[in-house]
Every structure is written in C-alpha cells, then in structure tokens.
PAVO-535707 format. One line per 4 residues: number of its first residue (from 1); for each residue x, y negated, z negated of N, C-alpha, C, CB. Coordinates in nm, 4 decimals. Glycine has a CB too. Layout:
BEGIN
NUM = X Y Z X Y Z X Y Z X Y Z; ...
END
This chain:
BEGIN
1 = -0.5558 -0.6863 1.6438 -0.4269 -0.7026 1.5799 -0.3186 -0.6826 1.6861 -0.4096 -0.6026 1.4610; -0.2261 -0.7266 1.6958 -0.1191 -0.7820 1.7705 0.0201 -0.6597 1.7576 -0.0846 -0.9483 1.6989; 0.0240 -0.6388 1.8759 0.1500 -0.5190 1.8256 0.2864 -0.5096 1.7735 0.1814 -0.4542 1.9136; 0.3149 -0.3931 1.7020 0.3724 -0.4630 1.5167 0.5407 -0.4524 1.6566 0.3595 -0.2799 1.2637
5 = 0.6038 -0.5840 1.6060 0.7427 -0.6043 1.6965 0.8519 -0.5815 1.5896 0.7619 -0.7723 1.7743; 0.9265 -0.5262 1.6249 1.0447 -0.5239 1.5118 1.1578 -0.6529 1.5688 1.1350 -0.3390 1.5072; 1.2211 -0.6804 1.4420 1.3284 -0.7781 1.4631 1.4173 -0.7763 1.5379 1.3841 -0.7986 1.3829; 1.4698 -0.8029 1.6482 1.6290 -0.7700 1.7005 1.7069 -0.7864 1.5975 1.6920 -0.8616 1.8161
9 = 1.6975 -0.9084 1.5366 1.8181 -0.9455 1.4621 1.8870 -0.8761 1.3540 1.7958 -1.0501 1.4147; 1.7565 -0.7863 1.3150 1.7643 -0.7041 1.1914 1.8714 -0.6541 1.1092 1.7142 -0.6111 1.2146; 1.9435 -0.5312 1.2323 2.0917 -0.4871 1.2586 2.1525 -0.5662 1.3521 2.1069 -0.3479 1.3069; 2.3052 -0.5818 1.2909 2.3893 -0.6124 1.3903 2.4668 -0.5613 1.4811 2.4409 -0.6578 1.3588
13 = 2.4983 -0.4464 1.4007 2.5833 -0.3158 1.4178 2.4993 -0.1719 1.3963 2.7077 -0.3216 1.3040; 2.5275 -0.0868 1.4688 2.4677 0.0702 1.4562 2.5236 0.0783 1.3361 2.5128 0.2010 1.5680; 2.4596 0.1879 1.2750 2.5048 0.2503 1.1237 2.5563 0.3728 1.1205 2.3958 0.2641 1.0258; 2.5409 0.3865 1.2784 2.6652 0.5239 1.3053 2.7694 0.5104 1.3377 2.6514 0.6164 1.3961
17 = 2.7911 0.4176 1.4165 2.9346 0.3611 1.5112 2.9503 0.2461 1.4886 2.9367 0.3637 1.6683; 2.8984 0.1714 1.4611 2.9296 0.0350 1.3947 2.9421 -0.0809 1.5566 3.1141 0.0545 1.2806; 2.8472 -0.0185 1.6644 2.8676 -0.0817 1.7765 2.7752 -0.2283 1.7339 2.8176 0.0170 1.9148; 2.7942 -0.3184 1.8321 2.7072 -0.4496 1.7800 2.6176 -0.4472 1.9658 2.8475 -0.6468 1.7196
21 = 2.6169 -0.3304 2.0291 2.4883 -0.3001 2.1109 2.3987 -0.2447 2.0938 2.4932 -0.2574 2.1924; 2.3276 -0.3585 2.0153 2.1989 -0.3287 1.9735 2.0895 -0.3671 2.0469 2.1816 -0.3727 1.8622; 2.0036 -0.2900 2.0616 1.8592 -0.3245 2.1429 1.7396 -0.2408 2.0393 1.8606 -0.2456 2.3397; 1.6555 -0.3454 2.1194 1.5169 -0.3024 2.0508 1.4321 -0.2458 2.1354 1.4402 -0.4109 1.9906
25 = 1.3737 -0.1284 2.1205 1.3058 -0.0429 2.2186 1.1954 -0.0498 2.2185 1.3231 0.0726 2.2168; 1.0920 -0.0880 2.2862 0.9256 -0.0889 2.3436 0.9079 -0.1549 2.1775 0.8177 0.1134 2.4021; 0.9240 -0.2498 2.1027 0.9022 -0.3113 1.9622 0.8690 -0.2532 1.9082 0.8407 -0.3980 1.9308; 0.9481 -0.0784 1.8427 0.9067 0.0060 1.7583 1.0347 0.1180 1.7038 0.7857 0.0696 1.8300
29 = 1.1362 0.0374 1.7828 1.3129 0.1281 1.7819 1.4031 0.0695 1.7791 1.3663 0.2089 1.8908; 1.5195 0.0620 1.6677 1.6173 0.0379 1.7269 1.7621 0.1144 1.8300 1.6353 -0.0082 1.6408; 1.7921 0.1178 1.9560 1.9097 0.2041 2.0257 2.0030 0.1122 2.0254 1.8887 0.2648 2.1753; 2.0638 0.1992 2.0121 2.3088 0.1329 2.0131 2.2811 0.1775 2.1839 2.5291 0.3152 1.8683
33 = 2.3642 0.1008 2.2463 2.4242 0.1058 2.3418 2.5087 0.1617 2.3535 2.4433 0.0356 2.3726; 2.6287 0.1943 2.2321 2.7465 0.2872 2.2025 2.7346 0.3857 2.2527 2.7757 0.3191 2.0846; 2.6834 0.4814 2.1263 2.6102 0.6270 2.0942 2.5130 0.6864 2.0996 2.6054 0.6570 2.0159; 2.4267 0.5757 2.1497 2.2778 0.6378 2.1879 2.1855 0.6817 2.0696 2.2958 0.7726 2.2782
37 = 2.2558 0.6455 1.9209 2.1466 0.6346 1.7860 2.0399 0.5868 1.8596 2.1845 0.5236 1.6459; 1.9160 0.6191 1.7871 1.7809 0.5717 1.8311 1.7056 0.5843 1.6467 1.6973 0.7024 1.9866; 1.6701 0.4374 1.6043 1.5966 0.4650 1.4475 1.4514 0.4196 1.5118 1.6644 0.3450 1.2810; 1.3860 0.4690 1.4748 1.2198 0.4794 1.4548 1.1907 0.3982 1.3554 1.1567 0.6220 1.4168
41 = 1.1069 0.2522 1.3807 1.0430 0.2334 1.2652 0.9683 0.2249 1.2386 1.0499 0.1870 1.2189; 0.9096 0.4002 1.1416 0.7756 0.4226 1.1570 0.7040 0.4268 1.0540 0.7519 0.5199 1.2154; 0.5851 0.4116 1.1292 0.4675 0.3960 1.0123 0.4944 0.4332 0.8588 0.3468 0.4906 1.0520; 0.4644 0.3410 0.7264 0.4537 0.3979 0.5650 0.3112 0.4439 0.5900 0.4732 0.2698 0.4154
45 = 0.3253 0.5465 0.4657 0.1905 0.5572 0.3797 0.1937 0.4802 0.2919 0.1563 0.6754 0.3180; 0.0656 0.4518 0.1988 0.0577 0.4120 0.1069 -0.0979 0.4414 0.0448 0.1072 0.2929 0.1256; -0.0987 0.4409 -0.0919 -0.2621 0.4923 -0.0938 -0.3242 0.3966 -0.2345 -0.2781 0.7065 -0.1285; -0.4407 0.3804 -0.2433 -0.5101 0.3183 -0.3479 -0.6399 0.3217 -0.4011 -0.5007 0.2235 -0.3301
49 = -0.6642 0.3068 -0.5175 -0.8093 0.3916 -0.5806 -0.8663 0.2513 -0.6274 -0.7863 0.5343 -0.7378; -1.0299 0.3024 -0.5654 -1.1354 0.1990 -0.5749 -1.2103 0.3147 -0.7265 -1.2526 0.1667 -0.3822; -1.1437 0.2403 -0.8511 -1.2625 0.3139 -0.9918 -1.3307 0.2611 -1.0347 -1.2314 0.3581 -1.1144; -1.4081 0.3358 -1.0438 -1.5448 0.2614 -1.1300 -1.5615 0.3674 -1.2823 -1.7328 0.2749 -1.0049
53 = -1.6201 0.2552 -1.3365 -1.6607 0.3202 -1.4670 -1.7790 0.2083 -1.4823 -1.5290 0.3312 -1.6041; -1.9411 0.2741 -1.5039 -2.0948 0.2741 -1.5269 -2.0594 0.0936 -1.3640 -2.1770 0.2307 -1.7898; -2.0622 0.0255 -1.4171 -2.0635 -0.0716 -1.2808 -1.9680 -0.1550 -1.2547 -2.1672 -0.1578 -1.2721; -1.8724 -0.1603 -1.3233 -1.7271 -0.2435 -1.2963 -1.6607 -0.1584 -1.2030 -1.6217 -0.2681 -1.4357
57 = -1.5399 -0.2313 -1.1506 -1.4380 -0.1826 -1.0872 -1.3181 -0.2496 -1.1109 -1.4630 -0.1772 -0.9646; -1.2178 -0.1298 -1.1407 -1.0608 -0.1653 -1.2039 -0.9803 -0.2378 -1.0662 -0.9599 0.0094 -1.2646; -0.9382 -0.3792 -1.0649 -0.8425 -0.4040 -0.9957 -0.7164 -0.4645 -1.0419 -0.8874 -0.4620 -0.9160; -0.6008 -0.4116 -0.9536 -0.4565 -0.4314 -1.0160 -0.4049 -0.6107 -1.0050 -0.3360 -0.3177 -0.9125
61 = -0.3612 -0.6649 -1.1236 -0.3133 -0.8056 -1.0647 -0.1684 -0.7819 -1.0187 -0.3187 -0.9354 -1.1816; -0.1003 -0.7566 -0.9314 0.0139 -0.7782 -0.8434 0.1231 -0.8325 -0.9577 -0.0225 -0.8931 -0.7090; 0.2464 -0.7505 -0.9747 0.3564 -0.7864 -1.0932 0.5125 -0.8607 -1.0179 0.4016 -0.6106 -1.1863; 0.4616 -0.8421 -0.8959 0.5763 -0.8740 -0.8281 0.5299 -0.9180 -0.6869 0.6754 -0.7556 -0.8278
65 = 0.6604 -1.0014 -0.5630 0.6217 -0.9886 -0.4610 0.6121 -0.8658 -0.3885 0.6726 -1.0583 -0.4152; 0.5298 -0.8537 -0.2702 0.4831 -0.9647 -0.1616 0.3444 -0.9923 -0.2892 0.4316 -0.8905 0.0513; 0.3006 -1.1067 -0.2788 0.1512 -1.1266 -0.3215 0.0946 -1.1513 -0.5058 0.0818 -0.9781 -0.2611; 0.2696 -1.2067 -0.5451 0.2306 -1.2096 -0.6681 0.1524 -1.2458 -0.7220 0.2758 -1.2354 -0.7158
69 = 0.1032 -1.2274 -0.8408 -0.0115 -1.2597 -0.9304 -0.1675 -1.2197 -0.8684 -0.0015 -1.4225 -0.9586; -0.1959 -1.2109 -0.7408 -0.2968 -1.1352 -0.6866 -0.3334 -1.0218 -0.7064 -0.2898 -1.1303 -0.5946; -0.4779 -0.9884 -0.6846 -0.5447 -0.8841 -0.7274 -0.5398 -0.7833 -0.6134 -0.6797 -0.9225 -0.7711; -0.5171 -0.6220 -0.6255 -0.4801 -0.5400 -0.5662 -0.5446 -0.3888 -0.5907 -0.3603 -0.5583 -0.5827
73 = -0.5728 -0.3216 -0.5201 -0.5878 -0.1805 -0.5838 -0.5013 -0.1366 -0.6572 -0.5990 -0.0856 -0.5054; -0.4942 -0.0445 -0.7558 -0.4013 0.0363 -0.7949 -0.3598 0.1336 -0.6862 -0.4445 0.0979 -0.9090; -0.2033 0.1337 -0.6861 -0.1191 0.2367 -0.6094 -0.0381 0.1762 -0.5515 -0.1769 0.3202 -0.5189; 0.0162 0.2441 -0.4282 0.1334 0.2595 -0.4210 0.2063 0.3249 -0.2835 0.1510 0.3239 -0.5294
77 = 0.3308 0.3430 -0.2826 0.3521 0.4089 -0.1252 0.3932 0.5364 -0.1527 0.4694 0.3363 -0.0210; 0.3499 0.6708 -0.0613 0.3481 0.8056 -0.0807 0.5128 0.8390 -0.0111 0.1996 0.8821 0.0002; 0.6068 0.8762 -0.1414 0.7157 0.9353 -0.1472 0.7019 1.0537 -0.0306 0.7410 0.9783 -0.2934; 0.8552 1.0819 0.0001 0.8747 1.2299 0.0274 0.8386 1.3440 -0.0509 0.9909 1.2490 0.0412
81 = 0.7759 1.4382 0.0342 0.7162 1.5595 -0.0007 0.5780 1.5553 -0.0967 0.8256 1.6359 -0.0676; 0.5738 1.4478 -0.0775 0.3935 1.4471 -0.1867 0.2951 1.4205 -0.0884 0.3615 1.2952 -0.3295; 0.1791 1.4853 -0.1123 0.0692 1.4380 -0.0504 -0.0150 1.3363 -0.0922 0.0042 1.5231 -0.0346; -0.0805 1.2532 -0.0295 -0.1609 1.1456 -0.0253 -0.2588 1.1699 -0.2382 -0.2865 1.1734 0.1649
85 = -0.2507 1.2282 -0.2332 -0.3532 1.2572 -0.3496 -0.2568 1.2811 -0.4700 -0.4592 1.3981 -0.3200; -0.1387 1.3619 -0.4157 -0.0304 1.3526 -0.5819 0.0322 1.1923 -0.5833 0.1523 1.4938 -0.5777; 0.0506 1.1446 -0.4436 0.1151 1.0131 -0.4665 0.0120 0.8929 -0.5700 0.1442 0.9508 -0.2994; -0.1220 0.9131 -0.5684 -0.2070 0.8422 -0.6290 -0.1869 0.8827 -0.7665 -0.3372 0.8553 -0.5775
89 = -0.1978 0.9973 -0.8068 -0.1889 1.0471 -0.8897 -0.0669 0.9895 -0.9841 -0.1946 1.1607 -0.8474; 0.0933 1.0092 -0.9160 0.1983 0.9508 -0.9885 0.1096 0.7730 -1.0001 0.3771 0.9691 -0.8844; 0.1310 0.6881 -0.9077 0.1041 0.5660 -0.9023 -0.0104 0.5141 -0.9971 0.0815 0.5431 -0.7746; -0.1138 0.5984 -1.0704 -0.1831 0.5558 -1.1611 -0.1761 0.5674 -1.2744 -0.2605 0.5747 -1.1484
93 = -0.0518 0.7078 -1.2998 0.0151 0.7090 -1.4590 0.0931 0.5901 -1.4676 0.1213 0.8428 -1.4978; 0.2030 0.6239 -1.3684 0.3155 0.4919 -1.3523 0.2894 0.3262 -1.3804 0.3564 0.4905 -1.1993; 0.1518 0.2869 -1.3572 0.0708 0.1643 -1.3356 -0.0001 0.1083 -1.4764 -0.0445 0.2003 -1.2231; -0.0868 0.2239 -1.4720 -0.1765 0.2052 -1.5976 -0.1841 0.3233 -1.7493 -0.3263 0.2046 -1.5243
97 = -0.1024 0.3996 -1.7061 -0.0858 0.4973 -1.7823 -0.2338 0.5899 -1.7752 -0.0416 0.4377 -1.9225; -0.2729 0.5923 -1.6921 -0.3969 0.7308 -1.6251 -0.3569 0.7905 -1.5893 -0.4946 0.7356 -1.5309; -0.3801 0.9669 -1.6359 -0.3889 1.0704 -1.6016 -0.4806 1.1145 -1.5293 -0.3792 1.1200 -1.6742; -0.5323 1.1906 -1.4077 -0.6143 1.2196 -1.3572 -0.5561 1.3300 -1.2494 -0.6780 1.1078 -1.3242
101 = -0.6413 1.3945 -1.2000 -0.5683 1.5408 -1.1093 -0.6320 1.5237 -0.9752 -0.6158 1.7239 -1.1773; -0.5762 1.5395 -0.8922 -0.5802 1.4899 -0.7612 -0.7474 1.5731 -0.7235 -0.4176 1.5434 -0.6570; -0.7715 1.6530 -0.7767 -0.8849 1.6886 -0.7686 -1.0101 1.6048 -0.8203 -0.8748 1.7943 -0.8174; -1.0341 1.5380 -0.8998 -1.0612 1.4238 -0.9507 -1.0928 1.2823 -0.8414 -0.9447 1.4088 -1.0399
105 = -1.0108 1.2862 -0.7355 -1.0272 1.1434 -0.6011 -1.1285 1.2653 -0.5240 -0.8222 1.0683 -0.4706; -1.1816 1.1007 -0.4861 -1.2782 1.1364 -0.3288 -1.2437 1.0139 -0.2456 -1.4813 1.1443 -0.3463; -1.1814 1.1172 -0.1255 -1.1626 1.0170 0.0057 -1.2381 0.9386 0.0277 -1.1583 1.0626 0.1210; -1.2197 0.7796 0.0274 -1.3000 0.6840 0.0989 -1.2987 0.6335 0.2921 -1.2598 0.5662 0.0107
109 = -1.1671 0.6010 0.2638 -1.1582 0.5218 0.4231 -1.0055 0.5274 0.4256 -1.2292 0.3322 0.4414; -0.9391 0.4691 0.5433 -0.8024 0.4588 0.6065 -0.8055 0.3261 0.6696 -0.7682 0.5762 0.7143; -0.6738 0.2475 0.6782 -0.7026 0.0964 0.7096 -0.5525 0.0905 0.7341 -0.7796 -0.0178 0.5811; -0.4871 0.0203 0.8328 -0.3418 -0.0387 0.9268 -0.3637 -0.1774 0.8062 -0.3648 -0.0874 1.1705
113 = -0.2100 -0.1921 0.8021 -0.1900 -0.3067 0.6518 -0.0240 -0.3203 0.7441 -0.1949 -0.2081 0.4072; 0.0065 -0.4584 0.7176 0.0721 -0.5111 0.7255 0.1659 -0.5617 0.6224 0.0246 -0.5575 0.7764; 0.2912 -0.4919 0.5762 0.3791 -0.5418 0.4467 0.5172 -0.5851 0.4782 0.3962 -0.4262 0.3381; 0.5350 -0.7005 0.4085 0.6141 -0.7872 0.4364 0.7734 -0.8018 0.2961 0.4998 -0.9191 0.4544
117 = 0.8689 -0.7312 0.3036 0.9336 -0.7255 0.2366 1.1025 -0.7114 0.2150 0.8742 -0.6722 0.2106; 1.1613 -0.7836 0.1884 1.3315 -0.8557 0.1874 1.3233 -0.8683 0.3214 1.4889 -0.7570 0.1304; 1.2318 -0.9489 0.4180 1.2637 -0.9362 0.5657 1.2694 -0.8573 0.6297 1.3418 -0.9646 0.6008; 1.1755 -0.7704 0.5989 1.0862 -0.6351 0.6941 0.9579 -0.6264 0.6450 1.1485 -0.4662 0.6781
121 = 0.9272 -0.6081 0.7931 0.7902 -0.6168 0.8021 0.7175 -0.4651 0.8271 0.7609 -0.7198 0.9184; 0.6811 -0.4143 0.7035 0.6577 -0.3079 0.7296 0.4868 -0.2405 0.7556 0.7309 -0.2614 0.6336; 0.4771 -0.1787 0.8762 0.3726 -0.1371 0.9120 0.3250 -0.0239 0.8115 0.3869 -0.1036 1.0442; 0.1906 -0.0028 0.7716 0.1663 0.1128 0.6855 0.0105 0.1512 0.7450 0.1774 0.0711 0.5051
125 = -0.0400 0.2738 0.6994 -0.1672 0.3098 0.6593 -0.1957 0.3076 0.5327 -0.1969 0.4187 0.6974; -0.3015 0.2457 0.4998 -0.3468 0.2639 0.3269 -0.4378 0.3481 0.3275 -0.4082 0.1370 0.2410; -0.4209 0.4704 0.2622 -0.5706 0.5596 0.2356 -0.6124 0.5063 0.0954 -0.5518 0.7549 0.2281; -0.7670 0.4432 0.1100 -0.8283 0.4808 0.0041 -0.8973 0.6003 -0.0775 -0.8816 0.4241 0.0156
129 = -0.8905 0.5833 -0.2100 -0.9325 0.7038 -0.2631 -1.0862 0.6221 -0.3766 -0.7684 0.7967 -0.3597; -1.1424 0.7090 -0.3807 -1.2463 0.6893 -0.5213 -1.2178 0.7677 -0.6311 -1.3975 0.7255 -0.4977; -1.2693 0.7078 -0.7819 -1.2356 0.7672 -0.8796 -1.3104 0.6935 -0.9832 -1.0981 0.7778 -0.8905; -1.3995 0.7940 -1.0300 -1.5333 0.7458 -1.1543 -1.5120 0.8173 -1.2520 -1.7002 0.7714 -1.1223
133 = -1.4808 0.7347 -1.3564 -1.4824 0.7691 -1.4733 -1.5805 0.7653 -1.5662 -1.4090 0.7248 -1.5093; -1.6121 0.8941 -1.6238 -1.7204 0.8991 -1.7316 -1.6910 0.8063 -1.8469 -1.7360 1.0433 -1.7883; -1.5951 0.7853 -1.9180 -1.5867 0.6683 -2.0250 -1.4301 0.5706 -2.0021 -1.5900 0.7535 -2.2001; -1.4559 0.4643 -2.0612 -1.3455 0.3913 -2.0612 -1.1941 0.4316 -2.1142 -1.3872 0.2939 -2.1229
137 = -1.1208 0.4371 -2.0072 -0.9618 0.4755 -2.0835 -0.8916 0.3249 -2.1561 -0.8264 0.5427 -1.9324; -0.8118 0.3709 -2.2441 -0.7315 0.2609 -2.2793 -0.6492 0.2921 -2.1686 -0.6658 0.2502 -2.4264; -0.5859 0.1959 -2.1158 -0.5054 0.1208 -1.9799 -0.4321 0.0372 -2.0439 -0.5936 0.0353 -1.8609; -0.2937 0.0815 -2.0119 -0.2135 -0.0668 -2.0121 -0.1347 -0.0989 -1.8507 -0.0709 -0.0582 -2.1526
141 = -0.1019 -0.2254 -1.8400 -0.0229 -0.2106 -1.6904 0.1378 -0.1972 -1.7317 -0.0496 -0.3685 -1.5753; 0.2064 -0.1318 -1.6029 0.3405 -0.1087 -1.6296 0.4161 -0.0839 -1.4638 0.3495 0.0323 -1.7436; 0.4826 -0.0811 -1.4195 0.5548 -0.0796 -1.3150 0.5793 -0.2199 -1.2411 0.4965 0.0132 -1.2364; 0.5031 -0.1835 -1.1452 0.4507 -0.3029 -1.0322 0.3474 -0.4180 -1.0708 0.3740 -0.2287 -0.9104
145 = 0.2728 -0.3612 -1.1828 0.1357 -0.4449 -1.1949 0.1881 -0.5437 -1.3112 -0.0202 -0.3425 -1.2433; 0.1265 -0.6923 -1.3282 0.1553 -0.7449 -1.4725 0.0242 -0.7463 -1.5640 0.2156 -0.8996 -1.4645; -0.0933 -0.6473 -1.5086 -0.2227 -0.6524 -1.5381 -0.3779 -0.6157 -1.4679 -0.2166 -0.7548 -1.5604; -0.4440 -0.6212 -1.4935 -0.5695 -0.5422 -1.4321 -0.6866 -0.6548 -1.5114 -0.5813 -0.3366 -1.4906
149 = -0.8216 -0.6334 -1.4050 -0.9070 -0.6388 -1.4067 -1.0109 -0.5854 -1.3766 -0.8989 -0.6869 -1.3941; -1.1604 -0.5696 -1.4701 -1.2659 -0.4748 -1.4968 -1.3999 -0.5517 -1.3768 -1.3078 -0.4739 -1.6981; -1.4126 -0.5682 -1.2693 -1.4933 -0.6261 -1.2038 -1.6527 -0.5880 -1.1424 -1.4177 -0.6475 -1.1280; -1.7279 -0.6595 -1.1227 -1.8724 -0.5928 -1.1048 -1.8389 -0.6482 -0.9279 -2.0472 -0.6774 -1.2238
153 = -1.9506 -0.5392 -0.7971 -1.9394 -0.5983 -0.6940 -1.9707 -0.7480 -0.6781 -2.0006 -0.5311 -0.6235; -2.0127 -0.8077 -0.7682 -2.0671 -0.9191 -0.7444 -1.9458 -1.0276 -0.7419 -2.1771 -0.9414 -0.8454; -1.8850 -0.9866 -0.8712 -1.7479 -1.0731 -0.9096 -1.6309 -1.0642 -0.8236 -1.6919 -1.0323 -1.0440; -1.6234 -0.9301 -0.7306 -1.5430 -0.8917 -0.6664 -1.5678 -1.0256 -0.5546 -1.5590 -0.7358 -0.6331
157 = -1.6761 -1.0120 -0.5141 -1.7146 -1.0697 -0.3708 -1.6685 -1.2285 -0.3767 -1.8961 -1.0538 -0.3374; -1.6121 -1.2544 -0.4833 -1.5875 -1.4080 -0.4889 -1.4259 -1.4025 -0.4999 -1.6709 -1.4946 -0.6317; -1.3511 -1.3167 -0.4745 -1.2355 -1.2857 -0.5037 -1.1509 -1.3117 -0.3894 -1.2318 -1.1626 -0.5492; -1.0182 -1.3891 -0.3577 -0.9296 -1.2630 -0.2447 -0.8217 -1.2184 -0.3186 -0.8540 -1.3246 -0.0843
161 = -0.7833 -1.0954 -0.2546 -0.6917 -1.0280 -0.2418 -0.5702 -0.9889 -0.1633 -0.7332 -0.9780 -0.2502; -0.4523 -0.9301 -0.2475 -0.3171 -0.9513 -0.2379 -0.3138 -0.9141 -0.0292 -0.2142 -0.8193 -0.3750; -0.4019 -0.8534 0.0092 -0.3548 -0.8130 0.1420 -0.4869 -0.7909 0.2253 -0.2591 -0.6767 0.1352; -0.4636 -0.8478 0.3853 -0.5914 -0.8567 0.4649 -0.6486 -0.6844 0.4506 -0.5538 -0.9177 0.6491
165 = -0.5714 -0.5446 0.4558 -0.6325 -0.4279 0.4177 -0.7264 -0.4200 0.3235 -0.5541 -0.3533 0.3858; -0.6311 -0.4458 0.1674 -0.7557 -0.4651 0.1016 -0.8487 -0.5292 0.0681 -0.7555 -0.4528 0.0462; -0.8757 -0.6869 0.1519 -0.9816 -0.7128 0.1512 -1.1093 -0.6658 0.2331 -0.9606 -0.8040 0.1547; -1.0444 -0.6121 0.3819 -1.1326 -0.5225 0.4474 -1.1651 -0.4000 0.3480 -1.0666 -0.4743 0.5845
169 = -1.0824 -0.3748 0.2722 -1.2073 -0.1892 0.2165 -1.2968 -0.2905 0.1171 -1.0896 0.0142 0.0680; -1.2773 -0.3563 0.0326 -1.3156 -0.4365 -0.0429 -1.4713 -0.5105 -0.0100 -1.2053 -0.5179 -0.0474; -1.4835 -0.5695 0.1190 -1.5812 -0.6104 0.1530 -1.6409 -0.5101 0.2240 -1.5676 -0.7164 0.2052; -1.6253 -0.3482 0.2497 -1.6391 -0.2646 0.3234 -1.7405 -0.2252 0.2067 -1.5184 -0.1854 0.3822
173 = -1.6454 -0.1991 0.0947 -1.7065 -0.1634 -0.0505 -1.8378 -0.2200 -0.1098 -1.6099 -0.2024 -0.1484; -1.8546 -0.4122 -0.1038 -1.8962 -0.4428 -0.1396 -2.0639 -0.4729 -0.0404 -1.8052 -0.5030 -0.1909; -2.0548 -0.4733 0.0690 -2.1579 -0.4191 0.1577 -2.2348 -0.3115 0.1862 -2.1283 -0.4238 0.2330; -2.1715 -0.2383 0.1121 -2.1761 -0.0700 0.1489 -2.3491 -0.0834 0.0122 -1.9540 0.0735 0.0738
177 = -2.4326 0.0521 0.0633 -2.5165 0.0946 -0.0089 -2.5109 0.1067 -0.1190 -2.5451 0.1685 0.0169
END
C-alpha cells in the first residue's frame, strides 16, 4: 500500500492566522509558513463485530456514503475518551438496537482501511471484534445502516464489501479453521 499523501489543496489559509502559506509536511501535516501551526493528520480508529449466532453471520448493508447500499460490519469510529470495546458497544445499540457489554467481544484482528469522505481521505485502523450469540435478537437497523444481513461463510464468500479492510478480515474469516 502506497503512502497515505494528504491534499495540499485542502486548506487555503491556516486556521490560526489565516496565512495562505501553506505547506504539506513529509504527506502527513499541514505547516503555515506564518506561525508555524503544524495539524497532524492522524490516524482514526474505528472498530467492527464479526457475530455469529449457531452458523450465520450478521452483516451491515451501508445507509449512506462512502459505499452505499454495500455490505459492511457493524460499527463505527471510536469517539473521544472511549475505548475500542465501549465504542463497539455504543455503535451496536445505535445500529441495530443490541445491547451487549464490552465484556461480551473477543478480539479478532487489526487492519489499515482507507476512508474516503467530503474530500478527505481518511486513514484509519479497524479493530475487529467477535461476538456469539446464544439466541437470536430482534434487530432493527438505525443510524448509518439501511439494513442487515444473516449470512453463512459460504454466502459470505460470494459477496463484496463496502471496503478493501473488510474484505481482507472477511476472507481472513472465511479461510480461517
């Protein structure tokens, strides 16, 4: 993968001084020439749960852009001050109306994702999480999602999905033992 470049064009002006000497630093900063601001544009989190219940697996259909109508994990990007496991946690009430306690996920994997949005391109990590449920919840979708699907690995494997990340855990998933 190709190293993530930020836009020059992005800003025109600092957002401290309002200088229009703008530069882009080693393709990961923007510095004013003015005042010597320096913004970082750094890495998101974001996290998403691979569930199963007896041999299906729940995937999100995408309610909006980037990737509409595509199939997606459930979740989402991890706010300030939450950890990777409460952010899942909000993002699966918020989504499908599931409750579940961060105690409840088991870490799967970590994967570099590429998101593309109002003309930023934003670099992230996606942590996956696991989450098996003993019986079927009623689910409805709500936020981000316009819907979900109940999939077996088999059905999965004929699928793509909303983003090259999650098709890597996906086929990671579906290879796996």
């Amino acid at each position: 993968m190709s190293k993530p470049q930020i836009d020059g064009e992005l800003w025109k002006h600092c957002p401290q001084c309002q200088s229009d000497d703008i530069a882009v630093v080693e393709g990961k900063a923007w510095r004013c020439g003015g005042c010597g601001f320096i913004y970082f544009h750094n890495v998101a989190c974001a996290v998403g749960a691979l569930i199963c219940h007896q041999d299906r697996f729940l995937f999100a259909i995408r309610g909006k852009a980037p990737s509409l109508g595509m199939l997606d994990l459930p979740g989402g990007f991890v706010d300030a001050d939450e950890s990777m496991e409460q952010a899942l946690c909000r993002e699966l009430e918020e989504e499908l109306g599931l409750q579940v306690s961060p105690e409840s996920l088991g870490y799967l994997s970590s994967v570099s994702n590429r998101y593309q949005y109002s003309g930023v391109e934003y670099c992230t990590v996606d942590a996956v999480f696991s989450l098996t449920l003993d019986s079927l919840p009623e689910l409805s979708a709500h936020d981000d999602i316009s819907g979900f699907r109940w999939l077996s690995k088999q059905e999965a494997a004929k699928e793509s999905f909303a983003f090259p990340s999650v098709q890597r855990i996906v086929n990671r998933w579906i290879t796996s033992a």
